[in-house]
C-alpha positions as CSV (number, residue, x, y, z in Angstrom):
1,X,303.7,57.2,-118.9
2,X,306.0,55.8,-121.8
3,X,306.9,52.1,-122.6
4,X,309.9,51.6,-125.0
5,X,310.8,48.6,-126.5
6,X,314.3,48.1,-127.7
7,X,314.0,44.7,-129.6
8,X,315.1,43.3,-132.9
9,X,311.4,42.1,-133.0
10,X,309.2,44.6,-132.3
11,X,305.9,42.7,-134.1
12,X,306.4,39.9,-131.1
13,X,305.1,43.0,-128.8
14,X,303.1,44.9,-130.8
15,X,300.4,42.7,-130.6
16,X,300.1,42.3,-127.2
17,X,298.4,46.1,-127.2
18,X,295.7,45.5,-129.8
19,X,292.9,44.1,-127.2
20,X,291.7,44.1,-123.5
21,X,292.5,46.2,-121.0
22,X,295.7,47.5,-122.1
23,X,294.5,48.6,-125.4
24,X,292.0,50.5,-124.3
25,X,294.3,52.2,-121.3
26,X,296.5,53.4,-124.0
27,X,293.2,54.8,-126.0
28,X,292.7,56.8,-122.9
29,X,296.1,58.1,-123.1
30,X,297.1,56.9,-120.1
31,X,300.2,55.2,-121.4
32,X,302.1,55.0,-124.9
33,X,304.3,52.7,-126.4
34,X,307.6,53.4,-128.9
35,X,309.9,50.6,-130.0
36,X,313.3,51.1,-131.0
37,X,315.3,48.3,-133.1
38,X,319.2,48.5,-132.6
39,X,319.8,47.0,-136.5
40,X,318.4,50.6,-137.2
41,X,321.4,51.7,-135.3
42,X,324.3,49.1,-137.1
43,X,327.5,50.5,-138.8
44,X,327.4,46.8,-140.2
45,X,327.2,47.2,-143.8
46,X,325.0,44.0,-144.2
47,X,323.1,44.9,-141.0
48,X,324.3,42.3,-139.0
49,X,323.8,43.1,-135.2
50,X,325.6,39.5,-133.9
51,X,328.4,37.6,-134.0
52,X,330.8,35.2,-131.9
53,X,331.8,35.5,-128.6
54,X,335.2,36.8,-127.3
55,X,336.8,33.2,-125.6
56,X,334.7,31.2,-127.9
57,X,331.3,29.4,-126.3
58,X,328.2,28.3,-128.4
59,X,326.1,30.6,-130.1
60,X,326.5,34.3,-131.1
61,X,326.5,37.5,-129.0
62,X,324.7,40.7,-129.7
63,X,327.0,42.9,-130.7
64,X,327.4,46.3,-128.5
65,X,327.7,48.7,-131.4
66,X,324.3,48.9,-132.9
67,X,322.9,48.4,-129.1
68,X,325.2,51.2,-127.3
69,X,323.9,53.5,-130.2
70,X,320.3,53.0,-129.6
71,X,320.5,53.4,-125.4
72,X,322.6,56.2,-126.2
73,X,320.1,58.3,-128.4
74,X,317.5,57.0,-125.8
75,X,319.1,58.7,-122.6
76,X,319.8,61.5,-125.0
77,X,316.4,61.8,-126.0
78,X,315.1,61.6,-122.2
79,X,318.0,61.8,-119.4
80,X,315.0,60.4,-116.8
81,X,314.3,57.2,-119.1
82,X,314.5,54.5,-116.9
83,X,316.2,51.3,-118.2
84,X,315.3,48.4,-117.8
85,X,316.9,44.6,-119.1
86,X,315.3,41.5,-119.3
87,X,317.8,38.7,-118.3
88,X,317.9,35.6,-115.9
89,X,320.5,36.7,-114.3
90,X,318.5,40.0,-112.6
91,X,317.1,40.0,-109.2
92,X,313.0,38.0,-109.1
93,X,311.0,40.9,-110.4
94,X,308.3,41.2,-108.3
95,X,304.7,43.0,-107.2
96,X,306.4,45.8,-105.2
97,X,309.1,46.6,-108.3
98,X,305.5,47.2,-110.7
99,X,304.3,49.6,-108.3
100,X,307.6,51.4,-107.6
101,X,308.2,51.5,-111.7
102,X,304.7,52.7,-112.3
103,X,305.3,55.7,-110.5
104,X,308.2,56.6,-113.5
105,X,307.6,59.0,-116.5
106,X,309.4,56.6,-118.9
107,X,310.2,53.1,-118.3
108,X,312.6,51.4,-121.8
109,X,312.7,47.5,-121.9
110,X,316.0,46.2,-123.3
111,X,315.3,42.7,-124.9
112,X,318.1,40.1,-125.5
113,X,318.6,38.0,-128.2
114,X,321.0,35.1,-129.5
115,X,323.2,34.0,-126.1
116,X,323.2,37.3,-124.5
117,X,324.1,41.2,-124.9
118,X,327.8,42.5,-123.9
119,X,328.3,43.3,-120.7
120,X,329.6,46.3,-121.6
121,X,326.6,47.5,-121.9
122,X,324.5,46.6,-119.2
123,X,327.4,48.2,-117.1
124,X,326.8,51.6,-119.1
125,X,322.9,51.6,-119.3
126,X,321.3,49.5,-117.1
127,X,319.3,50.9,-114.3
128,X,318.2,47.5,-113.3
129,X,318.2,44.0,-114.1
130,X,315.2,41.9,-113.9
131,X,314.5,37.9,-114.2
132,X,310.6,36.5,-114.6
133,X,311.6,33.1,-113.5
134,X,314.5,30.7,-113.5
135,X,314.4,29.5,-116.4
136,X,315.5,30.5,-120.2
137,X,313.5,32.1,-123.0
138,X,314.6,32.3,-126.7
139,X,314.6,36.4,-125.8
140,X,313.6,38.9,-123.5
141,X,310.3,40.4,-125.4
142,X,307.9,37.8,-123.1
143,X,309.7,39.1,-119.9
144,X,309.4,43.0,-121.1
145,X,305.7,42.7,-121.9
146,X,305.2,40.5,-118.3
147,X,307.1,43.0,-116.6
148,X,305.0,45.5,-118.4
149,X,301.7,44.3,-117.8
150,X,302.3,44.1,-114.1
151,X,303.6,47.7,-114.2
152,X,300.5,49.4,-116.4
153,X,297.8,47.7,-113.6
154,X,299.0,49.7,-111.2
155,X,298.5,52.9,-112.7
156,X,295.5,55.1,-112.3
157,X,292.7,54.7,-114.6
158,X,294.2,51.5,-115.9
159,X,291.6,48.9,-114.0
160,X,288.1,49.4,-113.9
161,X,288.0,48.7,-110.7
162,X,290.9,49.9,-108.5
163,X,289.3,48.3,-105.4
164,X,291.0,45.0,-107.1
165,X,294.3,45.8,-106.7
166,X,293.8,45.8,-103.0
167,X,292.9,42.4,-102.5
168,X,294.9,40.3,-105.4
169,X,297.8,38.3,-104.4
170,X,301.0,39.9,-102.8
171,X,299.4,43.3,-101.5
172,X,298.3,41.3,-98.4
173,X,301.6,38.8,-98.1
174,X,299.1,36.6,-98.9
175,X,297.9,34.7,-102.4
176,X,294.7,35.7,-103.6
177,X,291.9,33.8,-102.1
178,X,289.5,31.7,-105.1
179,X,287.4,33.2,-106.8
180,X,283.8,32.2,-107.7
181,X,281.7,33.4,-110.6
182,X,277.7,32.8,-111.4
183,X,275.9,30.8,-111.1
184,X,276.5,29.5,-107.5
185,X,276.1,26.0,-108.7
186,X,278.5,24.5,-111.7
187,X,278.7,20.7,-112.4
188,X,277.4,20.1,-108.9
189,X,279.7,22.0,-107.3
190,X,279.1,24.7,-105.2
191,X,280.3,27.7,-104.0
192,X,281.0,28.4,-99.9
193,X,278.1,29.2,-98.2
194,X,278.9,31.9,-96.5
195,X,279.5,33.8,-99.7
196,X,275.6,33.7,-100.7
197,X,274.6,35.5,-97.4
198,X,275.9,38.7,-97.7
199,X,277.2,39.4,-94.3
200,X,280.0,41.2,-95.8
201,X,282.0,40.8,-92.4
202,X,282.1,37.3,-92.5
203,X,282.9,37.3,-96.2
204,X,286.0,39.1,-95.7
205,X,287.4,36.6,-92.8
206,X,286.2,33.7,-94.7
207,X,288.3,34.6,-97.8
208,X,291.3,35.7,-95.3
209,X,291.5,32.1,-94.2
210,X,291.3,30.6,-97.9
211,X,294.2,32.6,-98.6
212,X,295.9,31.2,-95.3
213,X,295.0,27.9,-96.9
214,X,295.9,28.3,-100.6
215,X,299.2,29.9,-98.7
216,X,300.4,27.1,-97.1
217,X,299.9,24.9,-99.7
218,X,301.4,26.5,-102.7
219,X,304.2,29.1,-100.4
220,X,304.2,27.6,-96.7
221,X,307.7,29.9,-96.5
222,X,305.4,32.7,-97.4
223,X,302.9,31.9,-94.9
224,X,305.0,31.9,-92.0
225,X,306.7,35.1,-92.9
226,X,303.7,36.3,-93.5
227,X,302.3,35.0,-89.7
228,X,305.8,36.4,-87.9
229,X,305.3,40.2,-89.7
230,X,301.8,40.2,-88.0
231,X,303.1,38.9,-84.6
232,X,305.8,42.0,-85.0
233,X,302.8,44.6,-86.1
234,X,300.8,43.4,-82.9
């Protein structure tokens, strides 16, 4: 699989690949990365790759020159690249989009900068739209590489342990239930009971009803549509 980055500021991802899990999943081959930089792409004579907005507003407006170029060499380049922009205005990325986009060849990530990119081309390019949260970043490099990290989790070879993509939050409706590491006493706290006697039965229904419980308290919505889906499956 292929990860492309098309960002003014490729050095605010790069780094994000140099340790951990990810690094050593692209060792392995199992994913690479390319970055693309639209100023690369600029008729501009000084380079500039902004300016105002049409209708005025505060702040300046990527430009769609420089950008339209780049996406265009990129579908050229790959027909089956799937495109992807980071903005807050996208549908709530969520678990079930990083499994679906982990099953693609070539997946590009189209950060933002400034107030925004033309909607010109989003309309032309964009596959899909994505938000991380309501809220407003200074660009859309920390939304690409969330989205990312989500995404390369779910593919094979990735995770150590695949077994742990089974039971982490989301796969089950559910949040993840807590997690306990040695030794079984900390600070004089303790760890459930139930969890040092092996009964691996019990251990599994014990950490379904934490989840129930760390559920309703953080996403009682989620809880109950959780509860109703399970009446329906019965």
């Amino acid at each position: 699989m292929t990860f492309t980055y098309v960002t003014l500021f490729s050095n605010l991802i790069e780094g994000y690949f140099q340790d951990s899990i990810l690094k050593r999943a692209q060792e392995k081959g199992l994913f690479s990365v390319a970055y693309l930089n639209p100023r690369d792409f600029t008729t501009n004579k000084h380079g500039k790759v902004d300016d105002t907005a049409v209708g005025g507003g505060a702040g300046m407006v990527m430009t769609p020159q420089p950008l339209y170029d780049t996406l265009k060499q990129l579908r050229e380049n790959d027909p089956d690249v799937h495109i992807v922009f980071a903005t807050p205005v996208g549908k709530p990325f969520v678990q079930n989009d990083a499994k679906r986009l982990a099953k693609k060849n070539h997946v590009a990530f189209v950060s933002g900068r400034y107030e925004g990119i033309d909607e010109r081309v989003i309309e032309t390019f964009a596959d899909e739209l994505f938000s991380i949260g309501d809220y407003i970043l200074t660009g859309g490099e920390l939304p690409s590489l969330v989205m990312t990290d989500a995404i390369a989790r779910n593919l094979e070879g990735v995770l150590g342990n695949s077994e742990s993509l089974e039971t982490e939050s989301f796969e089950t409706h559910l949040l993840e239930a807590p997690s306990f590491g040695k030794p079984p006493l900390f600070d004089d706290k303790g760890v459930p009971s139930e969890f040092l006697k092996g009964n691996h039965s019990k251990i599994a229904a014990l950490k379904i009803a934490l989840s129930e419980c760390k559920t309703k308290f953080f996403r009682p919505e989620q809880l109950k549509r959780h509860r109703k889906r399970t009446l329906y499956e019965k």
